[in-house]
ROSEKE-767170 format. One line per field, with one value per residue (C-alpha): residue number from 1; x, y, z. Coordinates in nm, 3 decimals, padded with zeros to 5 digits. Each point is the difference from the previous one (the first is absolute). Layout:
nr [NUM | ...]
X [X | ...]
Y [Y | ...]
Z [Z | ...]
***
This chain:
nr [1 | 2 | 3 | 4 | 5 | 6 | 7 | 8 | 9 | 10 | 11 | 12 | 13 | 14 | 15 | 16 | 17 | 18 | 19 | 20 | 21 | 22 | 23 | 24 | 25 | 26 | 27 | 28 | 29 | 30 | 31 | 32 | 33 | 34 | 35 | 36 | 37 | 38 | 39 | 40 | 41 | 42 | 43 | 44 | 45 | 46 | 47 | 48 | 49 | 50 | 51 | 52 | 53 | 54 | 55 | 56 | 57 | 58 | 59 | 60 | 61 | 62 | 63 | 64 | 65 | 66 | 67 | 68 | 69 | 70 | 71 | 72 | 73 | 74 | 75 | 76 | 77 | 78 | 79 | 80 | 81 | 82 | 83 | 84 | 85 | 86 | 87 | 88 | 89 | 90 | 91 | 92 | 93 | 94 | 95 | 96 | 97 | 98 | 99 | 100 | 101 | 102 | 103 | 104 | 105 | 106 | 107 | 108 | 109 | 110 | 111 | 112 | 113 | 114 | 115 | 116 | 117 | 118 | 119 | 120 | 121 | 122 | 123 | 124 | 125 | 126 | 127 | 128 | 129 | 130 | 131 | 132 | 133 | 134 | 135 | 136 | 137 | 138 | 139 | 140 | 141 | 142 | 143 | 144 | 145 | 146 | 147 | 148 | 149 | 150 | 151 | 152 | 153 | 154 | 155 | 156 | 157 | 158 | 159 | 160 | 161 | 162 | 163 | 164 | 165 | 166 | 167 | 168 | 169 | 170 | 171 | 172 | 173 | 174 | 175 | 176 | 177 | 178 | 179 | 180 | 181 | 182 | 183 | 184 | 185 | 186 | 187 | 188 | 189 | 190 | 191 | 192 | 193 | 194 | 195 | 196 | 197 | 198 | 199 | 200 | 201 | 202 | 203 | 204 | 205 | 206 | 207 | 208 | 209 | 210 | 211 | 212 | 213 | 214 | 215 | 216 | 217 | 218 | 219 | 220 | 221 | 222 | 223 | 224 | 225 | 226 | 227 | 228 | 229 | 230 | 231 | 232 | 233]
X [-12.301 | 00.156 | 00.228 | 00.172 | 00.355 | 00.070 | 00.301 | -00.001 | 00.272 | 00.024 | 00.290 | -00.180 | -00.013 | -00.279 | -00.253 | 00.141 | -00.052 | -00.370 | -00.026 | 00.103 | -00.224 | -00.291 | 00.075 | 00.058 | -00.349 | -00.113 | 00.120 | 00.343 | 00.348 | 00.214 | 00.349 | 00.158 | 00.285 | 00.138 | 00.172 | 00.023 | 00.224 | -00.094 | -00.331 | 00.093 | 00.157 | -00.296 | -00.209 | 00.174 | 00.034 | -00.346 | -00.197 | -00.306 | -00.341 | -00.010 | 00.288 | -00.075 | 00.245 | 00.132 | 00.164 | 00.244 | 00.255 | 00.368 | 00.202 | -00.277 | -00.309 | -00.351 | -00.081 | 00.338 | -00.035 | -00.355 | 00.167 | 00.236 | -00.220 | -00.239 | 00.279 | 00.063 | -00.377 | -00.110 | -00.365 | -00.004 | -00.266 | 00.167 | -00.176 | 00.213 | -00.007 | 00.166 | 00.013 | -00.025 | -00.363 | -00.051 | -00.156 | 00.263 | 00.198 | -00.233 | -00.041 | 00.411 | -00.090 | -00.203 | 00.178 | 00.313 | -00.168 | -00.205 | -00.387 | -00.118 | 00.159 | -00.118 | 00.127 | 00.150 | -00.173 | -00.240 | -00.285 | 00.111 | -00.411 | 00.097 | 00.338 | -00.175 | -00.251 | 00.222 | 00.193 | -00.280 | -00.099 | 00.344 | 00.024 | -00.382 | 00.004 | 00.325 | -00.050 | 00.308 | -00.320 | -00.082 | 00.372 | 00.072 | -00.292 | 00.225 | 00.172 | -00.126 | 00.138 | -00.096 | 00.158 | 00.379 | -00.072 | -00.028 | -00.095 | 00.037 | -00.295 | 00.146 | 00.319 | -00.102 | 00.268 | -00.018 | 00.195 | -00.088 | 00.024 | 00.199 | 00.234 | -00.009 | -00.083 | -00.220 | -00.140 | -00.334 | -00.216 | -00.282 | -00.218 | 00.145 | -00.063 | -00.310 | -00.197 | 00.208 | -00.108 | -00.320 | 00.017 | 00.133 | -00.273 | -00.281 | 00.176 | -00.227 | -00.229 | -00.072 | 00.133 | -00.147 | 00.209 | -00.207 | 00.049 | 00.414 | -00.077 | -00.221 | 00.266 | 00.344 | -00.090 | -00.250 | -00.367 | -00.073 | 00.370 | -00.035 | 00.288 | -00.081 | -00.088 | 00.280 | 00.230 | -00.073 | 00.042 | 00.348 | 00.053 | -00.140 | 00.269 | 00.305 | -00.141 | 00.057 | 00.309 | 00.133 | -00.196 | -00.090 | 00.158 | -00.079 | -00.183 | -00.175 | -00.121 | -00.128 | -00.119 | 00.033 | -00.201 | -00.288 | -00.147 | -00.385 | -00.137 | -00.164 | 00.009 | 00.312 | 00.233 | 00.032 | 00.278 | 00.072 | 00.289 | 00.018 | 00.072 | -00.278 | -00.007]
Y [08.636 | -00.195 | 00.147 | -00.062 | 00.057 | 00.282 | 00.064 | 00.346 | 00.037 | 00.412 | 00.227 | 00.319 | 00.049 | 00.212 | -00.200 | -00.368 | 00.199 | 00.042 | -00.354 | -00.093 | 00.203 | -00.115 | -00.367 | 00.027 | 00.113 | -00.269 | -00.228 | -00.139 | -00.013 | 00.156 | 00.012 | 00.214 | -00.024 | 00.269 | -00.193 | -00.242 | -00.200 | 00.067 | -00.120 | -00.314 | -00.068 | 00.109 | -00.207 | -00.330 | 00.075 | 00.120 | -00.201 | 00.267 | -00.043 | 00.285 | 00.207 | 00.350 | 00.031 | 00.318 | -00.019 | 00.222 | -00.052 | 00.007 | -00.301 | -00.221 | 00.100 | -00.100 | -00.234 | -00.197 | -00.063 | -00.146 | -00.209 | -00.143 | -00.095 | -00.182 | -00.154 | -00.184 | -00.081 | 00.279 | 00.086 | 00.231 | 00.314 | 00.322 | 00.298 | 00.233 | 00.356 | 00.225 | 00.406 | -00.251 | -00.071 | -00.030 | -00.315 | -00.181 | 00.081 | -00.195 | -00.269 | -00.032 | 00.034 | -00.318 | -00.167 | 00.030 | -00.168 | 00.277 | -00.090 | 00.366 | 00.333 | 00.376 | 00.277 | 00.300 | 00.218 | -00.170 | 00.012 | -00.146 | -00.139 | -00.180 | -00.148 | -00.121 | -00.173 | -00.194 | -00.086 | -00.165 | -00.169 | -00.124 | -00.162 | -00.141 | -00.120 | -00.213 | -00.108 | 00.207 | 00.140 | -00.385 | -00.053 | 00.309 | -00.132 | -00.242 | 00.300 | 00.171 | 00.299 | 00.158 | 00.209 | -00.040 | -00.392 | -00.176 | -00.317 | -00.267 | -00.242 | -00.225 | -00.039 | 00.009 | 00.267 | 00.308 | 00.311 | 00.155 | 00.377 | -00.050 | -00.126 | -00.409 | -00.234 | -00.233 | -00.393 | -00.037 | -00.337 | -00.084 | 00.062 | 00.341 | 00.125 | -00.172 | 00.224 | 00.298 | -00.044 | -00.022 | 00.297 | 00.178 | -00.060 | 00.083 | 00.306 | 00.208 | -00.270 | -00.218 | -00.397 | -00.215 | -00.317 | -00.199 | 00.146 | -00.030 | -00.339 | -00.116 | 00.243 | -00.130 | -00.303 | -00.173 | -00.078 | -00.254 | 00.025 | 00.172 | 00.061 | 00.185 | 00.395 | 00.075 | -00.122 | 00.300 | 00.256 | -00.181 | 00.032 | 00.370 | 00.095 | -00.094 | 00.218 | 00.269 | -00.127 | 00.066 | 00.283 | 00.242 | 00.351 | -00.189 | -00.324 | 00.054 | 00.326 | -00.139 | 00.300 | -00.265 | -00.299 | 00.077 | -00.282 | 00.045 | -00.135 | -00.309 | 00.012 | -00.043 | 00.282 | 00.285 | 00.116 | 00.355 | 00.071 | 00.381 | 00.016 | 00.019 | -00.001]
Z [-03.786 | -00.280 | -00.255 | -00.340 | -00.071 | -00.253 | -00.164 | -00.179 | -00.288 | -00.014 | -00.031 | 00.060 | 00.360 | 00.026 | -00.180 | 00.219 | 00.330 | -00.153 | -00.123 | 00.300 | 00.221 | -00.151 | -00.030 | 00.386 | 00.103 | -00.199 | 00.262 | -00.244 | 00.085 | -00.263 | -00.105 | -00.224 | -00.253 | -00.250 | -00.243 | -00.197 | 00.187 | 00.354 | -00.101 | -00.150 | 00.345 | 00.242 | -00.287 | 00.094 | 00.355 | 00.105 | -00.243 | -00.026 | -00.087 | -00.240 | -00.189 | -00.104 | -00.255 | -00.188 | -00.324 | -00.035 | 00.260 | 00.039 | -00.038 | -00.104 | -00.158 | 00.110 | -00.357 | 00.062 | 00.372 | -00.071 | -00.299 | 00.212 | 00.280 | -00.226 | -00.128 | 00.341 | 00.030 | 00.238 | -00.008 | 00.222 | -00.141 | -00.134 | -00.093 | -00.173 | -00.006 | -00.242 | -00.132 | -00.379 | -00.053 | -00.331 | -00.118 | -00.145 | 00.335 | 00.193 | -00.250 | 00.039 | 00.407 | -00.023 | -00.182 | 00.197 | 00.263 | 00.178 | 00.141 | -00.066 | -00.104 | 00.127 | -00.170 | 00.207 | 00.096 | 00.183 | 00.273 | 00.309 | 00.007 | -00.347 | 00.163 | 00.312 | -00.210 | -00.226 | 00.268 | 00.192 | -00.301 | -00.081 | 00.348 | -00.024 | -00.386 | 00.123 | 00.322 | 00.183 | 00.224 | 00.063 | 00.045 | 00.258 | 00.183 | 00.152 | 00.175 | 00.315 | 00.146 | 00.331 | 00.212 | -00.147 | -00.025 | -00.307 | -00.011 | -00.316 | -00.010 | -00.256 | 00.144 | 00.356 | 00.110 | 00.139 | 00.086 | 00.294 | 00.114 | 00.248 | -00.285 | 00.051 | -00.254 | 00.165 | -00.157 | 00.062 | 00.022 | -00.216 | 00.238 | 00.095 | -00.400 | -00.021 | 00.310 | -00.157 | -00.372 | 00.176 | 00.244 | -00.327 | -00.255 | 00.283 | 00.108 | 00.202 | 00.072 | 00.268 | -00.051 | 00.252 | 00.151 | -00.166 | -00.337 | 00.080 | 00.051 | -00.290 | -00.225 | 00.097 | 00.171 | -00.201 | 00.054 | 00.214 | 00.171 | 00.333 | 00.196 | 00.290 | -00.059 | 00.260 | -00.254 | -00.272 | 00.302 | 00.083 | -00.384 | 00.020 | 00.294 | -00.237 | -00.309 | 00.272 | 00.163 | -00.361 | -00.114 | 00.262 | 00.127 | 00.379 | -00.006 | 00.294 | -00.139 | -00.355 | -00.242 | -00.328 | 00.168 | 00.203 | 00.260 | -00.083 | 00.369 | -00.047 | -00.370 | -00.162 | -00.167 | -00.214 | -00.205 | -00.042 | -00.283 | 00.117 | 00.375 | 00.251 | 00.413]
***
């Protein structure tokens, strides 16, 4: 499953918890900050994907924080929400720096849809599918780290993220050797196929509950493998 990061800016409790809730079945990690300044810290820190900013806040409100981090060239998408919704309110929204603006109150059907669009429209979805997370792992595919759930932070090999990316994108499926091969390899370069199972027992050296007992990366006898996000025996 891969994920965005979301960062929502709310000082009523109730309605983060919600936020937050839903966001989280959606398959994104989310932080939460309920000021002004807290979230100008978990801004620079976490780097999210999205910000779900509120306007009224203490400390600092929603229009300045936005200001300010346009002001040091962030891009990252905000969508603002606010109890103002008059039109010149969201005109001053936008122009502060904000991507879109919903007015309190809202439907949380409405929310969930700009929010995917937000992340589609510029790329963060594109972006976040560099992350995979699986059973407490999360892997970077750009970076070529990973943090294990058994708490390690492991450096993998190019070959290592190229079968995962793989494994990842045809999750559920049924990737033969020779696919691995032609994938991460390159056509016409064939290494033997006992090299992508030797490749296939350090994914789970790193990633498995018990390697010997895979429920992430199935052997598929005489085939190749399949990758299973959500644990299976």
């Amino acid at each position: 499953m891969t994920s965005a990061r979301v960062l929502i800016v709310e000082d009523e409790a109730a309605l983060a918890a919600v936020l937050a809730d839903n966001l989280e079945a959606e398959g994104h990690e989310v932080k939460h900050a309920a000021d002004g300044r807290a979230a100008a810290t978990l801004w620079r820190a976490e780097r999210p994907d999205l910000v779900v900013l509120d306007v009224m806040l203490p400390h600092k409100d929603g229009y300045t924080l936005c200001r300010e981090k346009r002001a040091e060239g962030d891009d990252t998408p905000v969508l603002f929400l606010s109890a103002k919704g008059r039109p010149e309110e969201r005109v001053e929204g936008l122009e502060a720096g904000g991507d879109d603006y919903l007015a309190k109150p809202f439907h949380l059907p409405e929310f969930l849809l700009r929010v995917r669009k937000l992340l589609g429209r510029t790329g963060a979805l594109r972006a976040a599918d560099s992350r995979l997370v699986f059973g407490g792992n999360s892997v970077d595919l750009r970076s070529w780290t990973a943090q294990t759930a058994a708490g390690k932070t492991v450096e993998l090999s190019e070959r290592e993220i190229g079968i995962l990316s793989l494994l990842a994108r045809r999750a559920g499926e049924v990737v033969s050797r020779d696919e691995i091969l032609d994938s991460v390899w390159g056509m016409g370069r064939y290494p033997s196929s006992r090299t992508v199972d030797n490749f296939v027992v350090r994914l789970r050296r790193h990633f498995e509950p018990d390697p010997s007992n895979p429920v992430y990366f199935h052997t598929v006898w005489g085939v190749g493998y399949r990758f299973t996000p959500q644990a299976q025996n």
